[in-house]
C-alpha positions in Angstrom: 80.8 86.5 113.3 80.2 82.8 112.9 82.7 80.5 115.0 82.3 77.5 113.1 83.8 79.8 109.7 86.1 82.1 111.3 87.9 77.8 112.1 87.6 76.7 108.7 89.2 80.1 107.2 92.3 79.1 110.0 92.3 76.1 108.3 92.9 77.3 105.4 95.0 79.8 106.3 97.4 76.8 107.9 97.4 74.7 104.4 98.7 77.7 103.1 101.2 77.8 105.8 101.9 74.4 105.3 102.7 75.4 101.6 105.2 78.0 103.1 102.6 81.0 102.1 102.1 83.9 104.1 99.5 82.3 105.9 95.5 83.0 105.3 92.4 82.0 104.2 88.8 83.0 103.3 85.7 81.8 103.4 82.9 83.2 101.8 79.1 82.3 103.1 75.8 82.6 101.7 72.5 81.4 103.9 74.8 79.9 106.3 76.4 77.6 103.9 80.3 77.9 102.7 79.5 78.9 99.2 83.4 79.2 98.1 87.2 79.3 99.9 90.8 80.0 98.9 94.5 80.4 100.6 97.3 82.1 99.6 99.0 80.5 96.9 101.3 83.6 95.9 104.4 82.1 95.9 103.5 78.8 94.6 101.8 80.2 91.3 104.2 83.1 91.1 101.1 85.3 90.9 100.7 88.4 93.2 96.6 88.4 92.8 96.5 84.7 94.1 95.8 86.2 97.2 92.9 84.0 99.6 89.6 86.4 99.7 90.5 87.1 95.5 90.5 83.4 95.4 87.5 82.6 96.9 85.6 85.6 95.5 86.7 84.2 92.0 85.3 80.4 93.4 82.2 82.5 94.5 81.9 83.9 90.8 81.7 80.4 89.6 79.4 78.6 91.7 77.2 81.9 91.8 77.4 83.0 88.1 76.8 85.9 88.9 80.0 88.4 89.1 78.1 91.2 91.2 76.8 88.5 93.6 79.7 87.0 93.9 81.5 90.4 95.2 78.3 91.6 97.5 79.1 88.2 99.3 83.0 89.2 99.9 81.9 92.2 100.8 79.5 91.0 103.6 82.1 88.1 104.5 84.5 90.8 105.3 82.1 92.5 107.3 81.3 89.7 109.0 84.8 88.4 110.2 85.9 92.3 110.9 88.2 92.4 108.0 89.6 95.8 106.8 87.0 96.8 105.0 88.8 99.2 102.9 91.0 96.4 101.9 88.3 94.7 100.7 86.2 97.3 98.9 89.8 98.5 96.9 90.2 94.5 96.0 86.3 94.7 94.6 86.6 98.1 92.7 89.9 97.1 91.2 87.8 93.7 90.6 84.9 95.7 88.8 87.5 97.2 87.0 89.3 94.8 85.1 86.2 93.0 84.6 85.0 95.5 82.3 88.5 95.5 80.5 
């Protein structure tokens, strides 16, 4: 786990805080280089997916182009920072899933 990531993903986390959001943030990484981030902003967007990691994986999709990409670097991210990584892999099959919808 990388220091200098697991701090910014706290920082994020605290903006959402600051925003009165359950508290946290993701950063996702690719080469050592923040590729995409997100917070919480449940509450403010009155949306339950706008949840940090499906935030950033949804920045990552962007800036990657590439859908599948985007979700192998979650995946590893959350590996990485020792999320639950059954969390994570339900978030990227129900992902995959309404993708092909």
């Amino acid at each position: 786990m990388n220091e200098k990531f697991m701090k910014m993903a706290f920082e994020y986390a605290e903006m959402a805080f600051k925003l009165d959001e359950v508290p946290v943030g993701a950063v996702i990484v690719k080469d050592n280089e923040v590729i995409s981030y997100g917070f919480n902003t449940k509450e403010k967007n009155c949306c339950v997916m706008a949840h940090a990691e499906l935030i950033a994986i949804k920045k990552a999709e962007e800036k990657l182009d590439e859908f599948e990409q985007a979700l192998n670097e979650a995946q590893e991210w959350a590996k990485d920072v020792g999320y639950v990584e059954s969390d994570v892999n339900a978030i990227i099959k129900e992902t995959r899933k309404s993708k092909r919808l």
